[in-house]
Structures are given as structure tokens and as C-alpha cells.
C-alpha positions as CSV (number, residue, x, y, z in Angstrom):
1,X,0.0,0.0,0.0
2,X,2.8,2.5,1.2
3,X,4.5,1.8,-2.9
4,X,1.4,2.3,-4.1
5,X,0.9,5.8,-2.1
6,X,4.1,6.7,-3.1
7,X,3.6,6.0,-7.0
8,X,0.8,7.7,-6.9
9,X,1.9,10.8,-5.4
10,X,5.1,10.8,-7.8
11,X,2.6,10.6,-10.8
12,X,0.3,13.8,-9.3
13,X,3.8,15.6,-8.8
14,X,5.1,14.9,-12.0
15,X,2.2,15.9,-13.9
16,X,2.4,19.2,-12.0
17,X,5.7,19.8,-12.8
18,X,5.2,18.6,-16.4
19,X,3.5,20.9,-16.9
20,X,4.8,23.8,-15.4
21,X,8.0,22.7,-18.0
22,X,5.8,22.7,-20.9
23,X,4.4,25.5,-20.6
24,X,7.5,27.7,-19.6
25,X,9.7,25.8,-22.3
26,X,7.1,26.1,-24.7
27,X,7.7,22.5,-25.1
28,X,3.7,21.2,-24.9
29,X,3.8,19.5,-28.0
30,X,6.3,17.4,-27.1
31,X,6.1,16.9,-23.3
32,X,2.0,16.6,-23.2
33,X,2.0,13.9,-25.5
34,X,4.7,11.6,-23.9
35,X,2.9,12.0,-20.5
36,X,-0.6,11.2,-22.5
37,X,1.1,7.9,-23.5
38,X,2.9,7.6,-20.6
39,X,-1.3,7.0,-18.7
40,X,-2.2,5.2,-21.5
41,X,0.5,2.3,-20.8
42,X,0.3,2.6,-17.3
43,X,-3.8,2.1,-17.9
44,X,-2.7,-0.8,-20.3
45,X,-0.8,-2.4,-17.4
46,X,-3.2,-1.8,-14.4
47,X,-0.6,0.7,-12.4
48,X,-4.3,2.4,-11.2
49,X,-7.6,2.4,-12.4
50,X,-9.5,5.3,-14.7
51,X,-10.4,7.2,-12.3
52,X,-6.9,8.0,-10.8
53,X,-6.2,8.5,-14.5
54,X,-8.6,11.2,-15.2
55,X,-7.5,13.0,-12.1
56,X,-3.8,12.9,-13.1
57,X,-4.8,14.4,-16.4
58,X,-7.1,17.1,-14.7
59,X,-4.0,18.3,-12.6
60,X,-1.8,18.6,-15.6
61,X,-4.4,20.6,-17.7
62,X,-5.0,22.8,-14.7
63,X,-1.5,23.3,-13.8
64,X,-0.7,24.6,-17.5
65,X,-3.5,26.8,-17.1
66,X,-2.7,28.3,-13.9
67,X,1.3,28.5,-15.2
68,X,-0.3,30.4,-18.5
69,X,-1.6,32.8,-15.4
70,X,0.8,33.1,-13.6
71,X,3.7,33.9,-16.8
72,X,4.4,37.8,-16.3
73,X,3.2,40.9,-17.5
74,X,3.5,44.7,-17.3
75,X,2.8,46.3,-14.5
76,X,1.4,50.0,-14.3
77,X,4.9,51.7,-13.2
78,X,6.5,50.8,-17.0
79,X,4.0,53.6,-18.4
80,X,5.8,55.6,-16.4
81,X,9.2,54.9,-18.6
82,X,12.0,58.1,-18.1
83,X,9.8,60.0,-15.9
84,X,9.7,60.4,-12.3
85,X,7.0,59.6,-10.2
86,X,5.9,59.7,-6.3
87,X,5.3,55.9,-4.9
88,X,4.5,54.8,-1.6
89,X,5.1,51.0,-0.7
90,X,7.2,48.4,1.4
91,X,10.9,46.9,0.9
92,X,10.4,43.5,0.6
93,X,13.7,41.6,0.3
94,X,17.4,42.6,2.3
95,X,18.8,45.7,0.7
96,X,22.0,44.9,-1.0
97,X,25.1,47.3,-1.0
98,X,26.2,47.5,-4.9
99,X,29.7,47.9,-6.2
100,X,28.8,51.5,-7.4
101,X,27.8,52.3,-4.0
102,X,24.5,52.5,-3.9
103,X,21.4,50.3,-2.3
104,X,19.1,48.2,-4.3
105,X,16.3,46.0,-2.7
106,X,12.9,45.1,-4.4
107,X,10.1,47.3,-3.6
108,X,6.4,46.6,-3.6
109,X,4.2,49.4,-4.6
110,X,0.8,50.1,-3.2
111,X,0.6,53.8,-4.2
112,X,1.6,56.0,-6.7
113,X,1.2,60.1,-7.7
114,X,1.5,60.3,-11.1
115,X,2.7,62.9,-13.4
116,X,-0.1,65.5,-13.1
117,X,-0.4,65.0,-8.5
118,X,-3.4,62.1,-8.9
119,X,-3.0,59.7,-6.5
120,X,-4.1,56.3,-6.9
121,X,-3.5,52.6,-5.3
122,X,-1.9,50.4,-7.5
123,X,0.1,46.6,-7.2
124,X,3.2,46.9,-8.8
125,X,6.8,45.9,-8.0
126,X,10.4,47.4,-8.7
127,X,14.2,47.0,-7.9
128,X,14.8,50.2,-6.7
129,X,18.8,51.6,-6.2
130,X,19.4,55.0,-3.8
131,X,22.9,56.3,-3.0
132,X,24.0,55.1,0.5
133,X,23.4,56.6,3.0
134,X,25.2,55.8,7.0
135,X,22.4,57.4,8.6
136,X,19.5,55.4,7.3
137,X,19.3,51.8,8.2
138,X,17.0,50.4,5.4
139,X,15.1,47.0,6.6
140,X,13.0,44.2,5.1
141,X,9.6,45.9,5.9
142,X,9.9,49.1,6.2
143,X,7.7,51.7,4.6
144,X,9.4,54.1,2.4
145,X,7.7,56.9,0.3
146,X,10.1,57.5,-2.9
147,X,10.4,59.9,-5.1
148,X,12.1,58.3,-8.2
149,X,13.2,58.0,-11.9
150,X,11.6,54.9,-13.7
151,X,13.6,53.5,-16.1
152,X,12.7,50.3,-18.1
153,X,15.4,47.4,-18.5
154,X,16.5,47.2,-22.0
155,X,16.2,43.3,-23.6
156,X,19.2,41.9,-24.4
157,X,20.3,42.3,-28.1
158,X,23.5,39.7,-28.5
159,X,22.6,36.3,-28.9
160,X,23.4,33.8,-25.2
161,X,23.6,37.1,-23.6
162,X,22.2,37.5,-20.0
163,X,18.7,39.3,-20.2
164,X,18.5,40.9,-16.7
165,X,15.1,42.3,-17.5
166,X,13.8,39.3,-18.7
167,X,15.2,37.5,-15.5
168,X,13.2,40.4,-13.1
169,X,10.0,39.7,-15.3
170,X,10.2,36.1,-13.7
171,X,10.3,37.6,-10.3
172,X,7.1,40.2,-11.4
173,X,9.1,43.3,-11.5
174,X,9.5,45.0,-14.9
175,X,11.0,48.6,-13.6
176,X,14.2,49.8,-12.3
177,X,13.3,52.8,-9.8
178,X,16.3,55.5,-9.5
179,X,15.4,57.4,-6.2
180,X,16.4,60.5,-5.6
181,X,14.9,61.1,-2.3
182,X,12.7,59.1,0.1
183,X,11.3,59.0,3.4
184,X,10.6,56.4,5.9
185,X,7.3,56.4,7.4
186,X,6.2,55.7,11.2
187,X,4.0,52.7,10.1
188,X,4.8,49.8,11.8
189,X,5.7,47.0,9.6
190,X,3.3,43.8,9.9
191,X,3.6,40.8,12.3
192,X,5.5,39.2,9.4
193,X,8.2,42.0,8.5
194,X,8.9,42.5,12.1
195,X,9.3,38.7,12.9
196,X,12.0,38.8,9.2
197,X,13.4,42.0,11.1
198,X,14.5,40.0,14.6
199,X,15.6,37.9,12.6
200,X,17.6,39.7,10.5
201,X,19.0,41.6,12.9
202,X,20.3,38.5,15.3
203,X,21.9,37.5,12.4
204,X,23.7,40.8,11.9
205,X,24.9,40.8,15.7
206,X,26.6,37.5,15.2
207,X,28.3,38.8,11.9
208,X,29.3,42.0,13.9
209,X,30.6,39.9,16.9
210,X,33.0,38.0,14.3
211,X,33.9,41.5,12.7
212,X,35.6,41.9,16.4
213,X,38.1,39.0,15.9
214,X,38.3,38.5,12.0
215,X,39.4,40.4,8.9
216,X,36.2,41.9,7.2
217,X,37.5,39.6,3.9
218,X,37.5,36.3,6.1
219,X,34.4,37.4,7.8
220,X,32.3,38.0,4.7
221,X,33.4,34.3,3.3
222,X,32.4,32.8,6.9
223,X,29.2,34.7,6.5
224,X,28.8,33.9,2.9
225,X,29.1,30.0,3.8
226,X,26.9,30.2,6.8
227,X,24.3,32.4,5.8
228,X,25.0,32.8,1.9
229,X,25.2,35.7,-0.3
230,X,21.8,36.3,-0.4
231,X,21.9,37.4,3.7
232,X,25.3,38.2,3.8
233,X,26.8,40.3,0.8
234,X,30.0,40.1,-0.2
235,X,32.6,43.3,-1.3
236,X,32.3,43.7,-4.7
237,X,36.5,43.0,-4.4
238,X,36.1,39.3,-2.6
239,X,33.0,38.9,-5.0
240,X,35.3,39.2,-8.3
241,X,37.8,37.1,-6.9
242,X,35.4,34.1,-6.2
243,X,33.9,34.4,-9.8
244,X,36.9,34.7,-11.2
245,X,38.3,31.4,-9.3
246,X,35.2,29.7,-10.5
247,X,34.5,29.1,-6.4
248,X,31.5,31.6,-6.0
249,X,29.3,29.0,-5.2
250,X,31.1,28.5,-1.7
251,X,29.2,32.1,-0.6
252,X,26.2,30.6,-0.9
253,X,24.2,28.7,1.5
254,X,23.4,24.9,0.5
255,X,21.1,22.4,1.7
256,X,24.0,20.9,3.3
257,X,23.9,23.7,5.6
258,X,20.4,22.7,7.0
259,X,21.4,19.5,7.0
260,X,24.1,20.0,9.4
261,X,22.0,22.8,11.7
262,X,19.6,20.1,12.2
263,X,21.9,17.1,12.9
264,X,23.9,19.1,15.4
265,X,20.8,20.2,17.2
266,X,19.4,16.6,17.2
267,X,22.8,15.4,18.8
268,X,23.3,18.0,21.5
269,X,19.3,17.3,22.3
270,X,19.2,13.4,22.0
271,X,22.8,13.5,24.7
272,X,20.9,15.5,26.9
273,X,18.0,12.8,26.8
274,X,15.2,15.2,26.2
275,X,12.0,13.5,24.8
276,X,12.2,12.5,21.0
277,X,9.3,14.5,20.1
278,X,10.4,17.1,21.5
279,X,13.9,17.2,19.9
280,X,12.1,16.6,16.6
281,X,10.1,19.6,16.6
282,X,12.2,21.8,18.0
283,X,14.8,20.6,15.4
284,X,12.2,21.3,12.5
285,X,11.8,25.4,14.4
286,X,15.7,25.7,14.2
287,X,15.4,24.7,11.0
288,X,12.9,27.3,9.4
289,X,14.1,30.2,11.7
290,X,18.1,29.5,10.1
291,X,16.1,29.2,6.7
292,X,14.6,32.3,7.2
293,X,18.3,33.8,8.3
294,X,19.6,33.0,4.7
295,X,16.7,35.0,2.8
296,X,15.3,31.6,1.7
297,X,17.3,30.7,-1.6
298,X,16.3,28.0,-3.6
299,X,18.5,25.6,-2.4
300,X,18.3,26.2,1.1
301,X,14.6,26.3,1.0
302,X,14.1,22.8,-1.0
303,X,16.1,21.4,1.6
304,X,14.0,23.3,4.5
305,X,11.0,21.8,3.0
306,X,12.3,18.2,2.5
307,X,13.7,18.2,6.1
308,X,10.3,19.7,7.5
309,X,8.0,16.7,5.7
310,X,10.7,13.9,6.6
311,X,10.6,15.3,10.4
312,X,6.5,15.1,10.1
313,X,6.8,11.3,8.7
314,X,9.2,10.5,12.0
315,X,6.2,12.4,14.5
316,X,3.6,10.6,12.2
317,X,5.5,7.3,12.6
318,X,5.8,6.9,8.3
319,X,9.0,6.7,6.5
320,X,10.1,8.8,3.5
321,X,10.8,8.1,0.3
322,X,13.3,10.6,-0.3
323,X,12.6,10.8,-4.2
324,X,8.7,11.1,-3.3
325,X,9.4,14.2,-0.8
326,X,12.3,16.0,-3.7
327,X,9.4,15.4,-6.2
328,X,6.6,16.8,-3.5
329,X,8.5,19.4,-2.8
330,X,9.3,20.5,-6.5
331,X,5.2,20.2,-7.4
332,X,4.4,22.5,-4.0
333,X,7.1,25.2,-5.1
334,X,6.1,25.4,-8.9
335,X,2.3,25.7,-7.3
336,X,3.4,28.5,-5.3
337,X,5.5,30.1,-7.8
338,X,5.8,28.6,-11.3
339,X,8.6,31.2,-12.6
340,X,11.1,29.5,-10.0
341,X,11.1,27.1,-13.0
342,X,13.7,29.8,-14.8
343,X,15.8,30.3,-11.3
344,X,19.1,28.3,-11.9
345,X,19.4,28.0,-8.8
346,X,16.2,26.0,-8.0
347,X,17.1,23.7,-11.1
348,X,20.6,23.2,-10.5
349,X,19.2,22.4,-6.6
350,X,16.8,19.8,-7.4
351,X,18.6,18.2,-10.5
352,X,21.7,17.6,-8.2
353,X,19.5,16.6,-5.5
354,X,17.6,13.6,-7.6
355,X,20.9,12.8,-9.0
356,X,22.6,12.0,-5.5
357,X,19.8,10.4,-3.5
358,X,19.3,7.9,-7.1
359,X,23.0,7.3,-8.0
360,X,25.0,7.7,-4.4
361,X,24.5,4.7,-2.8
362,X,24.5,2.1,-5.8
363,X,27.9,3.9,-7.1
364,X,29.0,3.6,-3.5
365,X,28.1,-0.5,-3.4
366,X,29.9,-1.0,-7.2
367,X,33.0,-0.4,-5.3
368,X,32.8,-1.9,-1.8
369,X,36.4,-2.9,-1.8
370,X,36.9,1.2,-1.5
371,X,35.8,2.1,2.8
372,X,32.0,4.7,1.8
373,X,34.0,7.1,3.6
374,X,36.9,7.5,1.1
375,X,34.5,6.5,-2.0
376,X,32.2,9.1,-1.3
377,X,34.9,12.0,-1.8
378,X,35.0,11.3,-5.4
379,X,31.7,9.7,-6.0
380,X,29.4,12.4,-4.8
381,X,31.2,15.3,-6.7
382,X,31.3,13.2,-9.5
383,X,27.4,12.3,-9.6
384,X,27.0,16.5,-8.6
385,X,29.1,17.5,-12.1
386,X,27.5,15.1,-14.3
387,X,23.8,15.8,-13.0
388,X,24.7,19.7,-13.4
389,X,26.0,19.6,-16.8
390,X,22.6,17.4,-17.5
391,X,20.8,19.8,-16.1
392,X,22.3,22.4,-18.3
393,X,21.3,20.4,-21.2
394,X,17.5,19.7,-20.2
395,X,16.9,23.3,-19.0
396,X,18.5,25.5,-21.3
């Protein structure tokens, strides 16, 4: 019953990510018809019955539906193309010190005055830049009201070349705002941004405390592996020289790193004898509030979500399939947010993922005259490369 369950579930997940693909790839013609035939001969065979069938169908066709939705679209602010405008709204991810020295964080827009002093309430986002400034301390949350140049991203015109307007269109923002002044209002942020705030700023304190006893070079890699790029940014100096090495992928937080937070709670906990329930959802808390710590990128957070479901299955007394929960996972992101389809990231996280819970261990067993522990220094990079560059391939 429990392979049956988990067959099942794999074929619901796969026809939501099916197609989410086809639909984003503009592959339908191809990919709908393979998972057509693919029901068909699992019909033929008696995998599950019709009705099971029809259902797996019905999710796919509403899935590319919902993805058609969901695929962006202008917003109001690109009307306002080489003009500046008055907007009122709420920064919504950790601003970001750039190597020209100014600050760029996405901003959501709830309220604009346009051109000839109408206001109006709008729903719009932008990534808007400001020069630095010492004496403001901007914050996930806050409520700014800008007065800015809007500026539309020009589409790549060389062939292979990065399209950074295209890549914000994936993300729902389609503006670049220039501000050239802005003011911070008294509103309190919600329960939400204020919770992202404590968090935030424990996470500075800790990165302040090492400032104390480290260079600020050796403290920005430590912070980059811990917390990743994304929470901790890197100087533009220390960023070129990673790039350039072809090692800027150590600044950013893995799934490794939950991996580790958890297992290091669970064995302090389970020494100290505390109840096993207990330690398990307590670990699964840690977990989520050092998720949060990292700004949630795709790696870290399909790990966060596969640790979360496995520690359910051990309080519900089930064990995980570990392909079942990747493929679970994958489905419930695309559902939340189709467009994390195009984020390399979230490909390269889940590709490489698959590729090491389906290959590790039988690789590892084809050579059991090598100890797992030495084996697994060359195996798992090598099953990390190959599923990367065949992710490269399928994606792109």
C-alpha cells in the first residue's frame, strides 16, 4: 500500500511539474504527448484504475492553465518609462550594498502620484537603487515613500547574452526605480516583517561579533558560507575574486547547511535525553528560523521543505521516500510560484539533488572494496558534475 501511495503521489507531482515545464519551455507539443502515452501504458498495465487517470490528467491541464496565469506581465509603473513619479510601498527583500555604491532592494508598490499629483492605489513591484546613506538603516519591511526615476530594463540584443530584464519579469518586476529622495514612514511593519526584522538583525549581531576577531575579507566568506550571499553580501572585491576562481558558489548557503544545523541540534538534544518529540520539533523550528536567516534561496529552502515533511513522517510514525518528498516538494514550489522554473538556482538544486539520493548509494556499493568514507569524496562530486551539466542540457 505504502508503494502504491508513493507511485501515486510521484505521478500527481510529475504531472504538475510537467507541466509547469511545458508550458514555460514552450515544449507542450512534445512533453504533453509523452505524458498522454505515458497513462495510457500505465492504464494498459493496471498501475491504477481510470479514475486515478482522469484525475492525473485534470491536474496537468489545470496546472498549464494556472502557469499560462501566472507567466508575467506589465505592470502600471512601466507607463511611467524616463519620468519620475511619487510611490509609496514596502521593501520586501534585504537591501543589497552595490559595487557602485549604492542600495538596491525590491520594492512593492501600493501607491503612486503620477505625473499630473493624482494619486491612486496600485500593485506593482520594482528593484529600486538609492545612493548610500550611513544614517538610514533600510530593513526588510519598512515603509518608504520615494520619489524616483523609472527606467525600463532594456532586452538583451547579442545572442546567449544575459537578459537581466527578462530575469526580473520572472520575479514580477518590470521597472528599475532611480530614487532621488525618500522618506521612511512611522508605520509599523506587519507581524511578518517585524518577525524577518528580529531575525535579521540577530543574524547581523553575530556577523558584527566575528567582525571583532576576524578580517572583514575572512568574515564575509564565513558569512557567505553560513548564511550565503543572499543574507550576507560580499565586497564587490572578494565577489570578483570568487567568480573569477570559479569558487563563488562556496558564498552561498546549501542544503547541506540545514542538513548540518539540524543534525547538530538533534545530537546535542538526544545527549541531553530530552524527549524525542520534542527534539524533533524543535529541530524542525531551528530549521525554518536558520532558513529564514539565509533569505530563503532555492537551495536552502528545498532542503528546509524536505527536512520539515521527513521530520512530520518520523512524528507521524511513516518513513520517507526521499525521491517522493524531492518530487513533493518540487510540485508545491512550482504551485506556489511557477517562474522559479527559470531560477538556476532552483534547477541546478533539485537536478543535483535527484541525482545524489538515485546514484550515491549504488555507485558507493559498485565499489565496496573502497571504505564509503573514502569512496564518497569522489563519487558524490562526481554524480553532482555530471547531474549539473545534464541539467544544463534539459533546462537550457
Amino acid at each position: 500500500m505504502k508503494k502504491d501511495m508513493h507511485y501515486l503521489t510521484s505521478i500527481i507531482c510529475l504531472a504538475i511539474i510537467g507541466a509547469v515545464c511545458a508550458v514555460l519551455w514552450n515544449k507542450m507539443l512534445l512533453i504533453a504527448p509523452i505524458f498522454i502515452a505515458y497513462i495510457i501504458y500505465a492504464l494498459y498495465k493496471k498501475h491504477f484504475d481510470k479514475v486515478f487517470a482522469a484525475i492525473a490528467v485534470l491536474f496537468f491541464i489545470l496546472t498549464s492553465f494556472y502557469t499560462h496565469y501566472r507567466e508575467p506581465i506589465t505592470d502600471v509603473l512601466t507607463g511611467f518609462d524616463k519620468n519620475e513619479i511619487t510611490m509609496e510601498g514596502i521593501v520586501t527583500t534585504l537591501p543589497e550594498k552595490t559595487a557602485t555604491g549604492k542600495t538596491k532592494f525590491f520594492f512593492e508598490v501600493n501607491k503612486i502620484i503620477d505625473l499630473q499629483g493624482y494619486e491612486r492605489n496600485v500593485k506593482a513591484k520594482t528593484q529600486a537603487y538609492l545612493k548610500f546613506d550611513n544614517n538610514y538603516k533600510i530593513s526588510r519591511g519598512n515603509n518608504l515613500k520615494i520619489k524616483a526615476n523609472i527606467v525600463v530594463p532594456q532586452m538583451a540584443t547579442n545572442e546567449g547574452e544575459f537578459d537581466y530584464g527578462k530575469y526580473l519579469a520572472t520575479l514580477d518586476v518590470f521597472t528599475f526605480s532611480y530614487v532621488n529622495s525618500f522618506e521612511i514612514s512611522d508605520k509599523e511593519p506587519d507581524l511578518f516583517y517585524k518577525t524577518l526584522n528580529k531575525i535579521d538583525n540577530l543574524r547581523d549581531k553575530i556577523i558584527k561579533e566575528h567582525y571583532k576577531y576576524l578580517s572583514d575579507a575572512k568574515t564575509e566568506i564565513l558569512g557567505g558560507v553560513v548564511f550565503g550571499s543572499d543574507a550576507i553580501k560580499p565586497s564587490a572585491k572578494l565577489k570578483k575574486i570568487f567568480i573569477d576562481s570559479g569558487l563563488y558558489h562556496l558564498l552561498a548557503a546549501s542544503g547541506m547547511n540545514v542538513a548540518f544545523i539540524f543534525g547538530i541540534w538533534f545530537f546535542i538534544l538526544i545527549r541531553l535525553r530530552l524527549p524525542y518529540n520534542f527534539v524533533i520539533i524543535s529541530g524542525g523550528i531551528v530549521v525554518l528560523f536558520y532558513a529564514f536567516m539565509t533569505g530563503l534561496p532555492p537551495s536552502v529552502t528545498r532542503a528546509t521543505w524536505m527536512i520539515e515533511l521527513a521530520l512530520l513522517g518520523k512524528l507521524l510514525d511513516r518513513t520517507a521516500n526521499n525521491n517522493v518528498v524531492l518530487l513533493f516538494v518540487c510540485a508545491i514550489l512550482l504551485i506556489y510560484n511557477p517562474l522559479l522554473l527559470t531560477d538556476i538556482g532552483f534547477q541546478l538544486s533539485f537536478m543535483v539533488t535527484f541525482g545524489l539520493i538515485t546514484c550515491a548509494t549504488p555507485l558507493t556499493e559498485s565499489i565496496k572494496f573502497i571504505p564509503p568514507k573514502i569512496s564518497a569524496w569522489f563519487i558524490i562530486p562526481f554524480i553532482a558534475q555530471i547531474f549539473a551539466i545534464l541539467c544544463a542540457i534539459i533546462c537550457h
